[in-house]
C-alpha angles and dihedrals in degrees: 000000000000119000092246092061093034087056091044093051078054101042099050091039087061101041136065120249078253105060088066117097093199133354122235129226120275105275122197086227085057092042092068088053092070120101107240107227112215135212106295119225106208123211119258097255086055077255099122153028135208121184137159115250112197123205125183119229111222090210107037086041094225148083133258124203131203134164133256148179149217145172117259085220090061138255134126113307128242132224118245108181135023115162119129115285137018131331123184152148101045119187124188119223122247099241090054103247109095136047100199101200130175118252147160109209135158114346093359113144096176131026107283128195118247138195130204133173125253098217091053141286144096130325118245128199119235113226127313111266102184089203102051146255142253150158103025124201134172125241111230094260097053098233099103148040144209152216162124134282130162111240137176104250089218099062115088096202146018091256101060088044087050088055085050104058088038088057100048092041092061096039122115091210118078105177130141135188129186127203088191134021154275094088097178153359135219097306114351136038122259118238139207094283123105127208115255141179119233135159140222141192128258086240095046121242133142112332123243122231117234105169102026112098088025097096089234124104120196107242114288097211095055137011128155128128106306086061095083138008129198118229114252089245088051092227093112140017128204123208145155125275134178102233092180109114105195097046096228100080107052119206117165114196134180109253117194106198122162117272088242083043134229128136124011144212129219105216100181101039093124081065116093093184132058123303113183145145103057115187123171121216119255086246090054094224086110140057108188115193136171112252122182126181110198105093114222105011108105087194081058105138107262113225128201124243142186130211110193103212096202092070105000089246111158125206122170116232128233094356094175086052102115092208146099101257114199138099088066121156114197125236123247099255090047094233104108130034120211134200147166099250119203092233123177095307099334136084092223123180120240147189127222123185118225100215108039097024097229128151135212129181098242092182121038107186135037119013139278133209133150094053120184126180124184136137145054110308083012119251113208119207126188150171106254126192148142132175088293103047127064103214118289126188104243133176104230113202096230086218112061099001097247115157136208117196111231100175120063095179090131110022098103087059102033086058092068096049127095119211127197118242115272114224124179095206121178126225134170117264143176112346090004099293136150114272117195110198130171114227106197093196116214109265103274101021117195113198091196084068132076120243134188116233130227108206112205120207109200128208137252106059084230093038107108120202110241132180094288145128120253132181099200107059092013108189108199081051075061101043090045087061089061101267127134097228133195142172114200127199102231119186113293091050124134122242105044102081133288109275083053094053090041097045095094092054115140095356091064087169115054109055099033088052084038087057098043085049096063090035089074087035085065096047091051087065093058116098084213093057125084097211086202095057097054111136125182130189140158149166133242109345080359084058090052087055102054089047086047085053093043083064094051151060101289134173086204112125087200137359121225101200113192123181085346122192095222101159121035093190103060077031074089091081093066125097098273102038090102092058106099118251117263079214115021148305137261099247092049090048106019098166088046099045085051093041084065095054120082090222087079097069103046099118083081106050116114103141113116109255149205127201128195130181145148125224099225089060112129094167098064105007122226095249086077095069100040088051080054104052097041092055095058097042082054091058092038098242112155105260145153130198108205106196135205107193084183098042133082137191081331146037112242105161121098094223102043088044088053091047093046081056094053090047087050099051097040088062096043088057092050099055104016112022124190095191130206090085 
């Protein structure tokens, strides 16, 4: 941190907003200065509030996490926890008096589970589980907890499993081998371990097996909460399981399976495509679960669907909803269901009666995610937050979407910074559609000047940009630097019905480049847009777009690709190359499948380009930006590769983020500057 902005964090966290004579643009220094609110978890009387709050040490390069509270009726938060490390995932215990939480503290070698009491006193830690913890939830007594660890199925007991990972630790040699996929995810391979439930008592002691035995795994690419839920009489648990046996054909189901365990059902198997996020009523007449029908496509719409327990009889809810239904919480008197819905560029809350299946917007404005119900008359807490608004733990009334604001991590810096203005505009598109796209104009924006526009290309492709806070491709950070930015929701987004999300399968490339296309178009047309200083760039699916651009008729002065998917066909090396086509595949249909790769078209690239990837990507692995770049340097086309060798899709680190943003900026200035650095 340089002296200047060290002097300006101390500076805004000991005066008052109005002691400043003028605030100053969102820098990405001043970013990582934020405070990141996490999930809350909510008491069981809708009193109180506990949530992780995670800050970023300039010297030590990483974040720490601990845990704090707050009263739902306001008031300053206080701190709960503040040992060394990370703590998350707090849950609070039915009966009031515990908050259980996931650490690793002291001679922890793996993520332990910890309980502290709510009226005051020491964490202590649950057991020792030498391969990990993750995901806890209460049983309904109190008196136990439970979660999820990976563990080898052909070890009998922890201690066995503790001499394991002590030998191979130790080991020189590192080798793997696999006999079926998946390989990898994200950013690291996945071993010879499963998922599995097991449960523990308050006090410690030896943990129970719930899963094991069953002949069910939870999946091995992606487990967290939602991936299991505990019936409010505690006898069975219900919880999502890939049940298919060769990894390349996905297929998650909803398993029921009793609490001590023992045999389990499988209650989707009719299903062939994924089932997940089962959550029984507080009742416990319902279990509500996600069902999707298009095999294969992971943007699929997500329906909501009831399974009455009294007689097994099934009904889908809202079927005329054209919306992606999941995520929902149900309310105390088991009569409505709500949810952060991806709508149309904005995570809006929303409420869903149970008897009737109608729906009505509950929240307008900004988005919503992280939300928790609980108490007589409920009281609904969430995470809030917009482009300009990192997120902030609120209390939403269900009935007309106000919100009070209950954390202030970030309010004394956030009081010197000035935001651009944030616009949701509409433009035709390919094939004539609708395009919503979202223009964060520079702080004091002065439409009598010319600016140059960063146009951002967001990944996915089925991920639609709503109304929301990042802190990767911030675009207020961009904004801040002088740039119109924009992030447009081309066809294949999430969020505007399904045949919208599902019109670029299996052409990934026309509509979305179409779309781009007619967003600078649009631009041009502005008198506050210098149509010879346009920049876009984009990561992921984001990067693909920028190579397929690269190949075609452009009115991009330069191209920023991050993570970039270049070659489709090495692309089968990433971590989900071994899943089968919804379409084809490239050796049925060898010139399509290439059509689709921007490496096809490299014999017209000539924008200057930068290209930015991590090593540890397993997303997108690294090869695809070296191919790049050496593509470009072969046909003498001004480019630069900025590499992370500790990042992976994405980039974490304090340091290496601050230096992608220099990067960023740096290139931007080159080919599109926006002067008065």
């Amino acid at each position: 941190m340089n002296a200047s902005f060290r002097w300006l964090t101390a500076a805004v966290l000991l005066a008052p907003a109005a002691a400043f004579a003028q605030s100053v643009p969102l820098s990405a220094e001043a970013m990582w200065q934020f405070a990141r609110v996490g999930n809350p978890a909510l008491s069981p009387d809708g009193a109180q509030a506990v949530y992780a709050v995670t800050t970023f040490d300039d010297e030590k390069d990483k974040g720490e996490s601990d845990l704090y509270l707050v009263s739902t009726s306001g008031g300053e938060p206080r701190r709960l926890t503040s040992m060394a490390g990370n703590e998350s995932d707090p849950a609070w215990s039915p009966d009031g008096r515990w908050i259980v939480f996931v650490a690793k503290r002291g001679d922890d070698k793996q993520s332990q589970l910890y309980v502290i009491p709510t009226d005051g006193g020491e964490a202590l830690r649950v057991g020792d589980v030498p391969t990990g913890v993750s995901a806890p939830k209460w049983f309904p007594d109190s008196s136990r907890i439970a979660f999820i660890s990976r563990v080898w199925p052909d070890l009998a007991d922890w201690q066995r499993a503790k001499e394991r990972l002590e030998e191979r630790e130790k080991s020189k040699m590192k080798a793997m081998s696999w006999d079926r996929v998946p390989v990898t995810y994200w950013d690291h391979f996945i071993d010879d371990r499963q998922a599995h439930l097991f449960s523990i008592a308050r006090e410690g002691g030896t943990p129970t097996a719930i899963t094991p035995g069953t002949g069910f795994e939870l999946s091995r690419r992606e487990t967290g909460t939602s991936s299991y839920d505990i019936s409010p009489d505690g006898a069975e648990i219900a919880f999502v399981a890939d049940v298919d046996p060769t990894g390349t054909d996905t297929n998650l189901d909803v398993i029921l399976v009793p609490a001590s365990g023992g045999a389990a059902r499988n209650l989707t198997a009719d299903n062939p495509a994924n089932d997940t996020g089962p959550k029984y009523s507080p009742d416990g007449r319902w279990l509500l679960y996600a069902r999707q029908e298009i095999k294969g496509f992971y943007a699929d719409s997500r329906q909501a669907w009831l399974i009455d327990r009294r007689d097994g009889s099934r009904r889908r809810l809202a079927a005329e909803w054209d919306r992606s239904l999941d995520g929902f919480l149900w309310s105390p008197d088991s009569k409505s269901l709500y949810a952060a819905i991806d709508d149309a560029g904005t995570e809006r809350i929303y409420r869903l009666d149970v008897a009737s299946g109608r729906h009505q917007a509950v929240t307008g404005a900004s988005s919503f995610s992280g939300l928790q119900m609980a108490g007589r008359p409920a009281t609904l807490v969430a995470v809030r937050q917009s482009f300009s608004e990192p997120p902030t733990l609120v209390k939403v009334n269900p009935r007309d979407g106000a919100a009070v604001k209950l954390s202030d991590h970030n309010d004394a810096l956030l009081a010197n910074v000035a935001f651009g203005k944030v616009e949701s505009v509409s433009y035709k598109g390919a094939d004539g559609a609708d395009i919503q796209m979202w223009v964060i104009y520079p702080p004091g924006f002065d439409p009598a000047r010319k600016y140059p526009l960063y146009l951002l290309l967001h990944g996915g492709p089925h991920n639609g940009v709503t109304d929301a806070w990042t802190f990767r491709w911030n675009a207020q950070v961009f904004a801040g630097w002088g740039y119109v930015t924009a992030w447009h929701n081309f066809h294949g987004s999430s969020g505007f019905g399904q045949a919208f999300t599902d019109s670029i399968n299996p052409d990934r490339i026309t509509r979305p480049y179409q779309d781009t296309v007619a967003a600078a178009a649009w631009f041009a047309e502005q008198p506050w847009i210098d149509r010879a200083r346009m920049a876009a760039g984009g990561g992921s699916y984001g990067g693909f777009l920028a190579a397929t651009l690269l190949g075609r008729e452009h009115p991009f002065r330069t191209l920023i690709a991050h993570a970039a998917v270049y070659n489709d066909l090495t692309q089968y090396g990433a971590d989900y190359g071994a899943s089968q086509r919804r379409f084809f595949e490239h050796w049925e249909r060898p010139e399509e499948f290439a059509r689709y790769s921007p490496h096809s078209s490299a014999g017209n690239f000539n924008t200057p380009t930068l290209v930015l990837h991590g090593q540890l990507d397993q997303r997108v692995p690294f090869n695809n930006g070296v191919e790049l770049f050496h593509t470009l340097q072969n046909r003498g086309v001004p480019s630069r590769l900025v590499y992370f060798p500790d990042e992976n899709h994405w980039i974490l680190k304090r340091q290496n983020s601050l230096f992608w943003y220099r990067e960023t900026r740096d290139w931007l200035e080159k080919y599109a500057p926006a002067g008065g650095r």
